[in-house]
PALUM-632381 format. One line per 3 residues: their letters; for each residue x, y, z of C-alpha. Coordinates in steps of 0.001 Angstrom, whole numbers, padded with zeros to 6 digits. Example, Ala and Ser with C-alpha at 12.3 -4.5 7.8 and 13.67 -1.06 7.14 Angstrom:
// residues 2
AS = 012300 -004500 007800 ~ 013670 -001060 007140 $
// end
This chain:
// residues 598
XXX = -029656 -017881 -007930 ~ -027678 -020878 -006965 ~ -024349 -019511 -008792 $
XXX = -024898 -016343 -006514 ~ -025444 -018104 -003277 ~ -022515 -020634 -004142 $
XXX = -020334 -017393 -005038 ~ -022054 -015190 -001602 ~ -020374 -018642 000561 $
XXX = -016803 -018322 -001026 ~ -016909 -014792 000372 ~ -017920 -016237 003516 $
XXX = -015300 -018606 003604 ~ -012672 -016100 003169 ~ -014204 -013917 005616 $
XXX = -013880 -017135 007915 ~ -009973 -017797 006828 ~ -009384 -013695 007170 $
XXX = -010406 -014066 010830 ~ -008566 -016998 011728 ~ -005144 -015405 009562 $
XXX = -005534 -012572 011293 ~ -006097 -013524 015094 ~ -006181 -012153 017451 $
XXX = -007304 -008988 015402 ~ -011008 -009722 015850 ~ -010525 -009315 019840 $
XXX = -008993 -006193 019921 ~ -010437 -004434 016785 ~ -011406 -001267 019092 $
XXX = -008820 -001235 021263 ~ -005929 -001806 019311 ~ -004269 -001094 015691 $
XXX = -003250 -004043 013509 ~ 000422 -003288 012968 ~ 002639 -000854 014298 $
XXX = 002173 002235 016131 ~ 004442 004591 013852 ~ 002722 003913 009737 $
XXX = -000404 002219 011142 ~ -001474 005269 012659 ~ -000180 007254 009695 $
XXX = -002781 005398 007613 ~ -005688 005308 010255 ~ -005226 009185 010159 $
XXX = -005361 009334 006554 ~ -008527 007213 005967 ~ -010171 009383 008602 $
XXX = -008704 012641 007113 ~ -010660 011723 003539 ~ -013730 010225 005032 $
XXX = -013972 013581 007010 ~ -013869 015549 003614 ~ -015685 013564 001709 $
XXX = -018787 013782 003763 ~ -018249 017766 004613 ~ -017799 017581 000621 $
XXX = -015361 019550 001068 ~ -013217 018368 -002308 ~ -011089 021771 -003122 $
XXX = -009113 021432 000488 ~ -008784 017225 000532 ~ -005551 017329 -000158 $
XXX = -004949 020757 002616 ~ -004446 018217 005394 ~ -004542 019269 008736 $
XXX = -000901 018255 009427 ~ 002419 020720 009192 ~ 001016 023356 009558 $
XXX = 000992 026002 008015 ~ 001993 024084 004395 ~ -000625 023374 001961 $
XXX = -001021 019824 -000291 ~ 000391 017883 002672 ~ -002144 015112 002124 $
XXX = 000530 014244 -001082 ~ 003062 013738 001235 ~ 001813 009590 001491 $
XXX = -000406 007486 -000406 ~ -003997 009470 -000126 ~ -005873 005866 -000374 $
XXX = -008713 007679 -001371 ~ -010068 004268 -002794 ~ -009729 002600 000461 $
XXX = -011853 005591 001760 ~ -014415 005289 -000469 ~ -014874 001522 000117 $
XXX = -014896 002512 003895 ~ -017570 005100 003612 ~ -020590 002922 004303 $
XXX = -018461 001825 007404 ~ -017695 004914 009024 ~ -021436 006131 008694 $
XXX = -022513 003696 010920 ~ -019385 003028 013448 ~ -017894 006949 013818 $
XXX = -014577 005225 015440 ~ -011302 006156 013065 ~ -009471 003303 014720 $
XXX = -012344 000553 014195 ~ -012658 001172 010619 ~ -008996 001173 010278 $
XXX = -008942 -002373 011337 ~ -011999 -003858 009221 ~ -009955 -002111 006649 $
XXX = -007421 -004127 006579 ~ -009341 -007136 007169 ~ -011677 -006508 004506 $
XXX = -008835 -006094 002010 ~ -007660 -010032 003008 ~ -011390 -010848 001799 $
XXX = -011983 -008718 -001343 ~ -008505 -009778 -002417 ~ -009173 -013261 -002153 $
XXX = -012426 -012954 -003775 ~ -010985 -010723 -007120 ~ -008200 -013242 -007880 $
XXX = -011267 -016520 -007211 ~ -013540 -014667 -009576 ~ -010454 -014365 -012068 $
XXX = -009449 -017441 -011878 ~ -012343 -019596 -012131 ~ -012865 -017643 -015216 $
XXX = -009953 -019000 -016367 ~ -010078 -022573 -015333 ~ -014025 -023361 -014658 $
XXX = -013082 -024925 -011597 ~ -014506 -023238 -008676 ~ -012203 -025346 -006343 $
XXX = -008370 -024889 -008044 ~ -010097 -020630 -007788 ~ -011090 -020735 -004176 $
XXX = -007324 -021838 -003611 ~ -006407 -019309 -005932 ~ -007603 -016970 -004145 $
XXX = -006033 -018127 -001020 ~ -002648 -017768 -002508 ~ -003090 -014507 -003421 $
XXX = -004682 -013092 -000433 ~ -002448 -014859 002282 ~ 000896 -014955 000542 $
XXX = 003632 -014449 003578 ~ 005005 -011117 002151 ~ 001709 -009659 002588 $
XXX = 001564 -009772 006364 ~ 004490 -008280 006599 ~ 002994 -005155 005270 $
XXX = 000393 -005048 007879 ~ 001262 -001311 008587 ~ 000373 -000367 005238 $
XXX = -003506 -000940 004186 ~ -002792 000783 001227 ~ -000077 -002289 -000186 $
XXX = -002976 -004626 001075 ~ -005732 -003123 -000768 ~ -004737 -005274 -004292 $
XXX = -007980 -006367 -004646 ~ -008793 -004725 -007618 ~ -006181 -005549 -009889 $
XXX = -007247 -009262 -010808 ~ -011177 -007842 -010783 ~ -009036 -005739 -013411 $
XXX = -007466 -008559 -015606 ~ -010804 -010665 -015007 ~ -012772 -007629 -017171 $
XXX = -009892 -007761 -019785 ~ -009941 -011511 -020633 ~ -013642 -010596 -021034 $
XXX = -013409 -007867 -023405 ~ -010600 -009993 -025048 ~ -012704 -012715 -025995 $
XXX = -015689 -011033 -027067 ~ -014393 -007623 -027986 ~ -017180 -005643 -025958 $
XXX = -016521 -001969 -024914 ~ -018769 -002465 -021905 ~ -016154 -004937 -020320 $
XXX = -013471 -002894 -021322 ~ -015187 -000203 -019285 ~ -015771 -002208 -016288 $
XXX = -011792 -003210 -016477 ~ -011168 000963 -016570 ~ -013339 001356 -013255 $
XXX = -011249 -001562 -011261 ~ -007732 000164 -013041 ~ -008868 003577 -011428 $
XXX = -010273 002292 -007972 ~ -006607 000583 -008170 ~ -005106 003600 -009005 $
XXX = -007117 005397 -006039 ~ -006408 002803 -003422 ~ -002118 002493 -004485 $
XXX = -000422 004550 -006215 ~ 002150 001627 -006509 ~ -000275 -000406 -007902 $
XXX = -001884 001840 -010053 ~ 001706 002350 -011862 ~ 002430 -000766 -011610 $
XXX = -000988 -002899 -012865 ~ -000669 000039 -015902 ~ 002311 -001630 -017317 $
XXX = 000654 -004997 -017461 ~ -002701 -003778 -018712 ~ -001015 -001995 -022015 $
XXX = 001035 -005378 -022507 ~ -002460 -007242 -022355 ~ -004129 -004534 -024328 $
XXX = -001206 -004690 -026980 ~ -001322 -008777 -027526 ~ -005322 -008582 -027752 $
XXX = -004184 -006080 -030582 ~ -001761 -008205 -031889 ~ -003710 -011627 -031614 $
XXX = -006436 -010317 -033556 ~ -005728 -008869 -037254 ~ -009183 -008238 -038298 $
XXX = -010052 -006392 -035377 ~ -007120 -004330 -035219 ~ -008031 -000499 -035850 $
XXX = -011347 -000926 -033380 ~ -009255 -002286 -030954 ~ -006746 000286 -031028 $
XXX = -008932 003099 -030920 ~ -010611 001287 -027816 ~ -007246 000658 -026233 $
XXX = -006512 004326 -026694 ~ -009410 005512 -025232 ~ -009304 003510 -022200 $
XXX = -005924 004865 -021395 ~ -007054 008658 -021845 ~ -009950 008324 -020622 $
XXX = -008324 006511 -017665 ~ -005969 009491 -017258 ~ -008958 012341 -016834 $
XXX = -009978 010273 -014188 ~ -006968 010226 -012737 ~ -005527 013506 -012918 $
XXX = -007555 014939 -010007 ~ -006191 012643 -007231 ~ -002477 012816 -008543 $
XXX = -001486 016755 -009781 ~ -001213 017143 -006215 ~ 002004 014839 -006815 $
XXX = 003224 016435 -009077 ~ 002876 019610 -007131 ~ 004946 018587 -004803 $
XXX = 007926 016818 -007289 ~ 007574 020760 -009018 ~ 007754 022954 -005403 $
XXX = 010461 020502 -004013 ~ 011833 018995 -006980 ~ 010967 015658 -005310 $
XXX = 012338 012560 -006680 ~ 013019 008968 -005146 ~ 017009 008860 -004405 $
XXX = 018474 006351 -006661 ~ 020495 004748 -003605 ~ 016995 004309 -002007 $
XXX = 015953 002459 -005332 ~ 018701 000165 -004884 ~ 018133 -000092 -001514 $
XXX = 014650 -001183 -001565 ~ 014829 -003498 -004451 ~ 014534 -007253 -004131 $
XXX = 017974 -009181 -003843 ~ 017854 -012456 -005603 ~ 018256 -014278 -002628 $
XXX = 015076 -012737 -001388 ~ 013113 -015026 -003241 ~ 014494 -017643 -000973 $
XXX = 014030 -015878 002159 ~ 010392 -015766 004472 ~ 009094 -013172 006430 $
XXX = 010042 -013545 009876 ~ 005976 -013215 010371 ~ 005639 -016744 008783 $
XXX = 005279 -019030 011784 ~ 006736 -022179 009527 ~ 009579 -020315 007067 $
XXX = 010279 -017220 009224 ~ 013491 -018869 010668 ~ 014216 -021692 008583 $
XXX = 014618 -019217 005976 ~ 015222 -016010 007907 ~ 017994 -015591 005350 $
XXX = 018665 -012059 003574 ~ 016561 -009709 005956 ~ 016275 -006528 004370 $
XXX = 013757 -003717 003707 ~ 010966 -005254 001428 ~ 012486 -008676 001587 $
XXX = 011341 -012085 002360 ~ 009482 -012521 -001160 ~ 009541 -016762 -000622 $
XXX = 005793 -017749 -001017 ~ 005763 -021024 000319 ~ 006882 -024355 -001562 $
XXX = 002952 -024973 -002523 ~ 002716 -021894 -004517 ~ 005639 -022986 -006779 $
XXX = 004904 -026185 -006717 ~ 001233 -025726 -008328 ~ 002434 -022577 -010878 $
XXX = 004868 -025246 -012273 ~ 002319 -028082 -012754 ~ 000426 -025113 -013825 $
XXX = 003243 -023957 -016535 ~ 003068 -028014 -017441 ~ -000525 -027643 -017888 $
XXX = -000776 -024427 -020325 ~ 002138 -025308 -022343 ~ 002915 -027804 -025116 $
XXX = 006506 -028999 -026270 ~ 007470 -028227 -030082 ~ 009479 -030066 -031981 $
XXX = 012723 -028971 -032905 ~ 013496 -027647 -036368 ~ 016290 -028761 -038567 $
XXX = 019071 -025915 -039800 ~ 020853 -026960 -042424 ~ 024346 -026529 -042465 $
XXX = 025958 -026581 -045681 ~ 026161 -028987 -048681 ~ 027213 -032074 -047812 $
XXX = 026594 -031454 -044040 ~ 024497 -033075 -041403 ~ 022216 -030742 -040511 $
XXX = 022095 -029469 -036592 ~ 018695 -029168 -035043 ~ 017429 -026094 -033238 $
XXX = 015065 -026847 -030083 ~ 011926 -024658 -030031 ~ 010645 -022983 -026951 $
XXX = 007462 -024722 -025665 ~ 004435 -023130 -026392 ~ 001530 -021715 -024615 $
XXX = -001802 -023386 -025373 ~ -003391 -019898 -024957 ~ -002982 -016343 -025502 $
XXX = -004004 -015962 -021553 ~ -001715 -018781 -020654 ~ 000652 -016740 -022661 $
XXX = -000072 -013380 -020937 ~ 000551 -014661 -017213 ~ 003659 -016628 -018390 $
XXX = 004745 -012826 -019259 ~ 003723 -011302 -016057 ~ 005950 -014169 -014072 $
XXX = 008650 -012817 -015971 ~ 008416 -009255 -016234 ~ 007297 -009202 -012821 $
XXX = 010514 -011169 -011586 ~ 012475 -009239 -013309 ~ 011115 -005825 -012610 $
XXX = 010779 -006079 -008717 ~ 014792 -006676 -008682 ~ 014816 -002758 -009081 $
XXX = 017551 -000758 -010904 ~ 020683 -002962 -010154 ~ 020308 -006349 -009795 $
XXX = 021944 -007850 -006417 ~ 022884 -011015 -005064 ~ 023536 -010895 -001353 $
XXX = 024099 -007003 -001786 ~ 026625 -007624 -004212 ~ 025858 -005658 -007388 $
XXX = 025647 -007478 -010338 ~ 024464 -005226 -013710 ~ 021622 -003112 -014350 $
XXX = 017973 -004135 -014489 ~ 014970 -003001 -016729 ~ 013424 -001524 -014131 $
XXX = 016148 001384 -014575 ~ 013921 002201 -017856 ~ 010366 002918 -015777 $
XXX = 012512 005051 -013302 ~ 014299 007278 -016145 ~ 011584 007643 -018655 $
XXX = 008200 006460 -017301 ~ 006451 009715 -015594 ~ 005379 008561 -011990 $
XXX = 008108 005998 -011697 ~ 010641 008382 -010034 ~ 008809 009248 -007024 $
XXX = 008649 005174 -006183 ~ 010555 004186 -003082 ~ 010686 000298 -003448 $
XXX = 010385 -001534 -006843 ~ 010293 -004885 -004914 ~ 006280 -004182 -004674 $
XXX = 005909 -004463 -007879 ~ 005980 -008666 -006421 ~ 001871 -008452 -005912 $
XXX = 001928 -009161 -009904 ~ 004465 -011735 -009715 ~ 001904 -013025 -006838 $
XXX = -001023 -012898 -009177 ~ 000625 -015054 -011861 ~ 001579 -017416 -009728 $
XXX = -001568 -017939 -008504 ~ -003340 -017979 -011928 ~ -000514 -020221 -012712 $
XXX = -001208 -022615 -009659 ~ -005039 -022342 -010391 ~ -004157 -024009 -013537 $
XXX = -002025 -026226 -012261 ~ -004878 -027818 -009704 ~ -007522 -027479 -012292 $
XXX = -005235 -030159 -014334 ~ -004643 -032147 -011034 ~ -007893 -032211 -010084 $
XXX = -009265 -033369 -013243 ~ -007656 -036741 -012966 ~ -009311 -037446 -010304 $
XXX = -012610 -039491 -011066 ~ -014957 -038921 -008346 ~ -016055 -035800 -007046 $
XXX = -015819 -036312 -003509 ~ -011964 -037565 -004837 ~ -011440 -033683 -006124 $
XXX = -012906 -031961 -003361 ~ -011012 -034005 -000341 ~ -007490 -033205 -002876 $
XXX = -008250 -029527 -002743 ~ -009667 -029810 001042 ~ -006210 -031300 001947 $
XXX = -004310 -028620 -000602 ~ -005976 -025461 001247 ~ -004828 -026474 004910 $
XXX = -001175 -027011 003338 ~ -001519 -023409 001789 ~ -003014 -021843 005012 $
XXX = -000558 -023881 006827 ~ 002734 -022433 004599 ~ 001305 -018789 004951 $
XXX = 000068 -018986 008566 ~ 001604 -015577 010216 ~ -000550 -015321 013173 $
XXX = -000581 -013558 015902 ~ -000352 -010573 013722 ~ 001150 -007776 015484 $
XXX = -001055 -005209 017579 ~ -000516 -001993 019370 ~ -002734 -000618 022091 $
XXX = -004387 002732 021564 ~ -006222 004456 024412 ~ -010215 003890 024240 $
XXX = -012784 005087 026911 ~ -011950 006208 029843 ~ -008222 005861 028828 $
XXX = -008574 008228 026008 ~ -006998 011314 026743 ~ -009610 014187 027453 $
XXX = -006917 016921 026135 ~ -008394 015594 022832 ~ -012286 015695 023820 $
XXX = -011438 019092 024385 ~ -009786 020229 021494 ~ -012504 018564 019523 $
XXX = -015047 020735 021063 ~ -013451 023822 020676 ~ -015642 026030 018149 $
XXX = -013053 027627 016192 ~ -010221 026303 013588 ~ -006825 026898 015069 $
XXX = -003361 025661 014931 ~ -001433 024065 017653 ~ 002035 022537 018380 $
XXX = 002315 019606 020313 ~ 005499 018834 022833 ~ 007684 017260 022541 $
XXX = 008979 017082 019185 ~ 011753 014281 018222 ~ 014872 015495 019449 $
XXX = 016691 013495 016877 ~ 016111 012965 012607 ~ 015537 009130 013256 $
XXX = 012832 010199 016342 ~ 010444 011422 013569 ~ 007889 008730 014499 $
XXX = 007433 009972 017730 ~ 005137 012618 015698 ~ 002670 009722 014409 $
XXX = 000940 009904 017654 ~ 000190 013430 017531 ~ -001332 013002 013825 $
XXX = -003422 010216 014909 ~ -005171 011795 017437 ~ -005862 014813 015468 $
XXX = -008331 013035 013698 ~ -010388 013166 016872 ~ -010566 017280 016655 $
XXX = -009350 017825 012967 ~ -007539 021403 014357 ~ -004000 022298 012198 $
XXX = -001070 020418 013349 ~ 002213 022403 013024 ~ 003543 018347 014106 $
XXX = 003642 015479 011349 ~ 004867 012577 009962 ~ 004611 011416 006605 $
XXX = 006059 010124 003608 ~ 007888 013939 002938 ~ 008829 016082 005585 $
XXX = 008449 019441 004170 ~ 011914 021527 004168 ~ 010314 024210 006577 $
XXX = 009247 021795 009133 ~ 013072 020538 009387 ~ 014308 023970 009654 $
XXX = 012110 024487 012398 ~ 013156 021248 014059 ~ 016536 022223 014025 $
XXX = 016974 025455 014276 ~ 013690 026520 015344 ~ 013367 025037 018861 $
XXX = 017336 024902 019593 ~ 017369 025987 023082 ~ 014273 024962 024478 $
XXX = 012953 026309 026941 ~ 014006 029656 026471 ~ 012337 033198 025891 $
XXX = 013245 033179 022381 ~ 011828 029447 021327 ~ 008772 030908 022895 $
XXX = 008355 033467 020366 ~ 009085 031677 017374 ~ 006286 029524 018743 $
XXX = 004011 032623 018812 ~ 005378 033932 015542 ~ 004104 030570 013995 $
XXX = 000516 031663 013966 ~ -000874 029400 016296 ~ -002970 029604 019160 $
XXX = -002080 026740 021551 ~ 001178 024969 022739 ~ 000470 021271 024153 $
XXX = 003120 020246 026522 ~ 003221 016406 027769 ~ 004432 016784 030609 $
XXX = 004577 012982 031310 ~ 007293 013009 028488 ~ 009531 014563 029671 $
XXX = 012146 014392 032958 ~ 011797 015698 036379 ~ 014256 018110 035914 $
XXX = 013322 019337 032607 ~ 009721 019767 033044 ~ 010182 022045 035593 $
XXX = 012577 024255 033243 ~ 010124 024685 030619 ~ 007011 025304 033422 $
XXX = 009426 027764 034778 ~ 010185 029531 031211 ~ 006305 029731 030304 $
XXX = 005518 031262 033648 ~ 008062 033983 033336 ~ 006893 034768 029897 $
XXX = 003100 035633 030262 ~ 002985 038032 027811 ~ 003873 035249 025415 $
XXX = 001732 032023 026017 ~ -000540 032110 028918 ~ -001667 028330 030891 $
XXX = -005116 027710 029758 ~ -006134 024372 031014 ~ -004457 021298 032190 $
XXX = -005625 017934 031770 ~ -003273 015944 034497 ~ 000407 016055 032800 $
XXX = -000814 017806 029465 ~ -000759 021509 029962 ~ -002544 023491 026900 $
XXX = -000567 027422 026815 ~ -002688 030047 024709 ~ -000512 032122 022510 $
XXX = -000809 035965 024351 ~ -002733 038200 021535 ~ -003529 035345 019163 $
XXX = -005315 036869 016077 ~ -005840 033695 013879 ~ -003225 034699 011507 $
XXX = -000948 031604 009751 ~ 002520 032490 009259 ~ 003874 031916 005675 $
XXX = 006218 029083 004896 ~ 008933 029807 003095 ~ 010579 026868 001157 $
XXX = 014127 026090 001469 ~ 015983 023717 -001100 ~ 014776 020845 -001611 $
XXX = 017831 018863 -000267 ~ 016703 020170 002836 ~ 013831 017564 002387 $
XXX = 013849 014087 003986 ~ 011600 010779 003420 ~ 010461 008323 005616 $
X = 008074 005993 003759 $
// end
């Protein structure tokens, strides 16, 4: 009972940290969205989208979204995070507010990721202090608030939960913790696709050396490896054919140019966030998409007394060279004092190497090609990747199993215990202090009476209808704009011919450009009707003077079109004349027509 209480007031303390990390989050969690208004809301909308058809168990049209209309599978066009939404669930029953749970999302995911690497860790080491900083490293690393906009890179929690149920099957050779290690790898999977692909690699290398390492074990442990793999994969297959849907209608792959550009430079190892409040202009550096990888000086600092602490020198070896000849002597590698010592040494490598993407770059320069060129050619999942350089949350987790080790061995020289726990007192404020990136960015979204009642409307409308919100983006690079619109969908759940995503399908373009070219005009107005929907929502507020009278001009003219149905100050709804309920039928273009945003 004690170990659980101890355990229960780690948790707390990391909920404690989270809060203080995060401020001023906890002030404005219902009247705000942590991160940006553009993939923040994206995400919000997302989590909402599967909570809503999980509890209508409606499972045969999750992935149907409500967005880009009239398309199907656009729920595949981003991450679906259907993890996140299941460890939201209990959440939403009780608060009902898509923008609320969005927030203790994201704040949640600081705790539970702290938690899964201090439960790892002190695994590992036996010291519950050198894990509770463990933890802190790997929850509050600097890269990681600049990803605030996307819950679904924050949601890592489960891969050292993961690892923590593999050491345990490794050492005792049980198929129950071998099972419990396949339920964190799928919840992974669920939560980040990223991840999922990514935490896959490392789990077959630490299935293959618990193979290796033990030779009279070898044929049970290979059918149980195999197993956990396939059986992995049923699991699996429901929440990602829709993927591969899409990569077989579109013929979607990643670019290789975006590859490259979203790959870690080298010198983005050296370069913070600008977030970090301490590093974020000392070492504002190489700024680039997915950049500012430097952890902090602490971090290294402990993984190396950590390497120093799990590895032993060897002697070298003499090689003789010749008769009459003094032999040379060939220096051995140092050796790790333990096949898990061994494993994370591995992952600091791999990782490293693996996160610098296709090409390796210094300062943009192109150097020569990089193993991750391999995954992206001949690992199945691995093309549809935007940014290798996230493949750094497992460089993160060995360095802080590394630096766990590392103050485990500090600590221990220490002889009192008030000695150890004022060393790792003073260690976690240095930590907190390197990674501090508060205020974390916020965005006002309209709540109560600010909420717009176009929306309270819509949701109480009986019927299921599509509807087309203006304006759209008037330019390719405007596409954001249309994050608004899918956000507050999830307030009336009607069809959306608007969207932004991850993939912007090829007939949404088309009707971007060539669709509404003209507008306001009698013929925009019935390709609007020919769409199949049954409103038109104008913002009037969004447009100028001059223009707003043009198109109020255009829809009076044209009655037997679209008809004004209600207005709600300066947003006009227009009912489609004659509107029968019928969706048009998309009709897909090539798929260089396609564009991606995420």
């Amino acid at each position: 009972m004690r170990r659980i209480l101890f355990h229960l007031s780690v948790v707390l303390a990391y909920a404690g940290l989270t809060l203080v990390m995060t401020f001023p989050a906890l002030l404005r969690l219902k009247v705000a969205i942590i991160g940006d208004a553009v993939d923040s809301l994206l995400n919000c909308w997302i989590i909402a989208w599967d909570i809503h058809k999980i509890t209508a168990l409606e499972f045969r049209t999750l992935f149907d979204a409500n967005i880009f209309f009239p398309y199907p599978n656009t729920l595949a066009y981003s991450e679906h995070m259907l993890g996140v939404a299941l460890l939201a669930l209990p959440l939403q029953l009780w608060l009902k507010d898509p923008l609320l749970l969005y927030n203790l999302s994201i704040l949640i995911s600081f705790v539970l990721s702290a938690a899964g690497a201090y439960f790892l860790v002190r695994h590992l080491t036996g010291s519950g202090l050198a894990a509770f900083v463990a933890g802190l490293l790997f929850a509050f690393f600097p890269w990681r608030f600049s990803h605030l906009t996307h819950l679904q890179l924050l949601s890592a929690q489960w891969i050292p939960l993961t690892f923590l149920f593999l050491h345990k099957y490794r050492d005792s050779g049980s198929s129950r913790f071998l099972g419990w290690a396949g339920l964190f790898f799928i919840l992974q999977f669920y939560s980040c696709g990223y991840y999922g692909l990514f935490l896959g690699l490392f789990v077959a290398l630490f299935l293959f050396l618990s193979w290796r390492d033990s030779p009279e074990d070898r044929p049970r442990r290979l059918v149980q490896g195999l197993f956990f793999f396939l059986f992995s994969l049923l699991l699996l297959l429901p929440g990602f054919l829709p993927y591969w849907k899409l990569k077989r209608d579109f013929g979607f792959t990643r670019p290789f140019d975006d590859l490259i550009f979203f790959s870690a430079d080298l010198l983005t190892f050296i370069s913070a966030p600008q977030e970090n409040r301490l590093w974020g202009t000392v070492l504002a550096g190489l700024q680039k998409p997915e950049g500012g990888l430097f952890p902090g000086i602490i971090p290294w600092v402990l993984a190396a007394l950590g390497l120093a602490a799990v590895t032993v020198r060897r002697t070298s070896t003499p090689v003789p060279e010749g008769k009459g000849l003094t032999p040379k002597r060939r220096p051995r590698l140092p050796r790790f004092t333990s096949p898990a010592a061994r494993f994370y040494g591995l992952m600091l490598v791999f990782s490293f190497l693996l996160c610098l993407g296709p090409v390796i770059q210094v300062n943009g320069w192109k150097i020569f090609y990089g193993p991750y060129l391999l995954l992206y050619k001949w690992v199945p999942g691995f093309d549809g990747l935007r940014a290798p350089a996230r493949i750094v949350v497992m460089l993160h987790l060995a360095v802080s199993v590394l630096a766990g080790w590392g103050l485990a061995a500090l600590l221990q020289r220490f002889r009192f215990t008030w000695l150890r726990g004022l060393a790792a007192f003073g260690i976690t404020l240095l930590v907190l202090f390197e990674a501090a990136s508060f205020p974390v960015r916020m965005h006002y979204r309209p709540y109560g009476q600010d909420f717009p009642a176009l929306y309270h409307w819509l949701a109480r409308q009986p019927e299921d209808f599509a509807l087309l919100e203006l304006p759209m983006p008037t330019a390719p690079e405007e596409f954001w704009r249309e994050a608004d619109y899918v956000y507050f969908s999830a307030f009336h759940w009607k069809k959306l011919v608007n969207g932004y995503s991850g993939f912007f399908p090829p007939g949404y373009l088309r009707f971007y450009a060539e669709g509404m070219r003209g507008f306001p005009s009698r013929e925009t107005l019935k390709r609007l009707r020919n769409l199949g929907l049954r409103y038109v929502v104008v913002h009037f507020d969004r447009y100028d003077p001059g223009k707003r009278e043009a198109i109020k001009t255009v829809f009076r003219q044209n009655g037997d079109l679209f008809t004004l149905e209600r207005t709600f100050g300066e947003d006009w709804v227009y009912l489609a004349a004659g509107w029968a309920g019928r969706p048009a039928d998309p009709r897909s273009p090539p798929a260089r027509e396609s564009t991606s945003k995420k």
